[in-house]
C-alpha angles and dihedrals in degrees: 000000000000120000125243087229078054107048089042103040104046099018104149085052093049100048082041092062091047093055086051092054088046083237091164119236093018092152093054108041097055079054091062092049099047081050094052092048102050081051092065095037088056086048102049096043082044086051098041084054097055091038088052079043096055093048092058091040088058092046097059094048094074097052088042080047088047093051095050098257098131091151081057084051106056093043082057089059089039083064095038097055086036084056089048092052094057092046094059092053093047084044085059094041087052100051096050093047082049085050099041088052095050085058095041093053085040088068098042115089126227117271115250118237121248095263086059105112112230115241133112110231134025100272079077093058119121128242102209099157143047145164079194108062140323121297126214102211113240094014099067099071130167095255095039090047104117103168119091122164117255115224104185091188085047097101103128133057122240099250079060100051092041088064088044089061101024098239107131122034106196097168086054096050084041077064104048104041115350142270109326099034104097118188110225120210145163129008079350088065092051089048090052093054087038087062097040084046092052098040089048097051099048089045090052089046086045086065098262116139113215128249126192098194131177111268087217116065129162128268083260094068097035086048088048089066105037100254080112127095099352089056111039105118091051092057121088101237123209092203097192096059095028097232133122134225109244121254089195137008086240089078088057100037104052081047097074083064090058111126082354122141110199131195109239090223077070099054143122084061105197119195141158138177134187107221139156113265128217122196131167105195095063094080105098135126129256144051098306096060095042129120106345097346100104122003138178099228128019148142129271143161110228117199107196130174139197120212155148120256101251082061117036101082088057088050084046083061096045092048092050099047083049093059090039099053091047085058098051085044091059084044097235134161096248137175131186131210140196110215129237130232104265091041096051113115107259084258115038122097095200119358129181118203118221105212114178116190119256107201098196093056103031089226135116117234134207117230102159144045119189112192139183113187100184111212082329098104093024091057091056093042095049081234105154130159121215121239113250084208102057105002081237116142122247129183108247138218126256123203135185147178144167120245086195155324119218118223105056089042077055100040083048099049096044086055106039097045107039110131140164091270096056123273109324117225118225112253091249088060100041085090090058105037093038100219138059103234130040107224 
């Protein structure tokens, strides 16, 4: 969440990003929350000054004991209890305006940085990347993008293809668990461990240490990084235990930084996981959520650092050319985009969107979402580094990506590289999956 320093010191900037980002009310929700905290300011001094008060008071009543007024004495205590009275009643005033600030930042996004291109919706989006042509940054936008790739062996789409060579079986998942939940067998299987195998070990040359984290964690850690409660009707939620399935390994693996004070001779930390993810919302009808589009439950490689910010637009770059390179290494028609404003996640200062073409389809598809969150995230986990200068404690920067999400990578490969003599692996994967061509 935003900080206080943050929303009075700099408040025009700050309603200013939210405008960019059409977060309705800005104005007047950074209002509310420079009035409640002047209400707790004005209790707390208010409160420092009785309790400052009653120790002199108590300290009186000894001496006035000591000289035989007792009458003195006991008007001295009068005021005392009648000081404690009044604290506990600015204690109380203090804590709910402590609590009614936590929900009101809860519901305020994060504010965009200044690269961030202005727009509301994803047609404003900016293609600033392409192993298809050159792009002319901010001209290129979503909605002005007229170069897709051209497969001419490309005719059927990849739920096709995966009943062709047996690879998917989505009726079967649809009875076992429901719509959204595809069994993968076969040489489909095989394809699905190839690509966590490859993912895992260029993130892990790429400097990463692995995490195998749970893929059920507690409200605090899903609060810690924003999925609640922005998110709570999108999470699967076991009600008995009070814990949610995880719709990405982000929400795990920053967690492992919450309350945490690290020293800055330790950062850039660089971690990623492979896990099962769980999300709600994907169910939907139509073309765009059929076959491997969009899934309740699938398999991704999550990257996530943890930085200061000096450093973390230099680790953003990182993060992107990593993504980048394992999708020229699996030889697919990619574009990269840098969102707008009003496309920009509820907790993201600056994100860049990996779409690789699907042929079959004629779409582009989003595989990949490359995040820096500035303190945003940090702020909300307590996760702070201490300066080597000076030992003071700073709040960090988190950063996370995907790299990458399975399905659409899958849908994508089935359908760009179908040929006469069955679907042809690219030559990266040819060590995992033990063979050139999927019959």
């Amino acid at each position: 969440m935003l900080t206080l320093k943050l929303i009075t010191e700099e408040t025009e900037k700050v309603i200013a990003g939210l405008e960019k980002k059409h977060f309705k009310g800005a104005k007047e929700a950074i209002d509310q929350v420079i009035a409640i905290d002047r209400q707790r300011r004005e209790a707390q001094q208010e409160l420092d000054s009785n309790l400052s008060a009653a120790k002199k008071l108590a300290a009186e009543i000894g001496g006035l004991m000591k000289q035989g007024k007792k009458d003195e004495a006991e008007g001295v205590k009068a005021q005392v209890a009648e000081l404690k009275e009044t604290n506990k009643a600015l204690e109380e005033k203090k804590a709910k305006a402590e609590e009614d600030m936590k929900a009101l930042l809860c519901t305020i996004p994060n504010i965009p940085y200044d690269e961030v291109p202005e727009g509301s919706c994803a047609e404003d989006n900016w293609v600033v990347k392409s192993n298809l042509k050159e792009c002319v940054v901010g001209q290129d936008t979503v909605g002005n993008w007229d170069c897709d790739p051209v497969v001419e062996t490309a005719k059927l789409p990849h739920w096709e293809l995966a009943m062709k060579y047996n690879l998917i079986d989505f009726d079967l998942g649809v009875k076992i668990s429901g719509a959204g939940f595809p069994v993968y067998r076969g040489m489909g299987a095989r394809l699905q461990r190839a690509l966590i195998n490859f993912f895992l070990d260029e993130a892990r040359a790429s400097g990463y240490e692995e995490i195998m984290p749970p893929t059920v964690v507690n409200a605090a850690s899903g609060y810690g990084t924003g999925q609640l409660p922005d998110k709570e009707g999108q999470m699967y939620h076991c009600g008995l235990d009070d814990l949610y399935l995880i719709p990405t390994a982000e929400v795990p693996v920053t967690n492992i930084y919450r309350d945490v004070i690290i020293d800055e001779k330790d950062l850039p930390i660089k971690n990623c996981a492979y896990t099962q993810c769980f999300r709600r919302e994907a169910g939907s009808y139509g073309k765009d959520v059929r076959g491997l589009n969009r899934l309740h439950e699938f398999s991704k490689i999550e990257i996530v650092r943890i930085d200061t910010p000096e450093h973390s637009a230099e680790s953003h770059k990182e993060m992107l050319d990593h993504v980048e390179g394992l999708l020229k290494k699996l030889e697919l028609p990619y574009r990269v985009l840098r969102l707008c404003g009003g496309d920009a996640s509820f907790t993201s200062a600056v994100c860049y969107d990996f779409e690789v073409y699907s042929e079959a389809q004629k779409r582009w598809l989003e595989v990949s979402s490359v995040s820096n969150f500035d303190t945003y995230q940090a702020n909300r986990l307590k996760c702070r580094y201490r300066r080597a200068s000076d030992k003071k404690t700073e709040i960090a920067h988190t950063l996370n990506g995907s790299a990458l999400a399975l399905p659409r990578i899958v849908a994508a490969l089935l359908e760009n590289n179908q040929t006469e003599d069955g679907i042809k692996v690219p030559a990266a994967l040819v060590p995992y999956m033990g063979c050139e061509y999927i019959k």
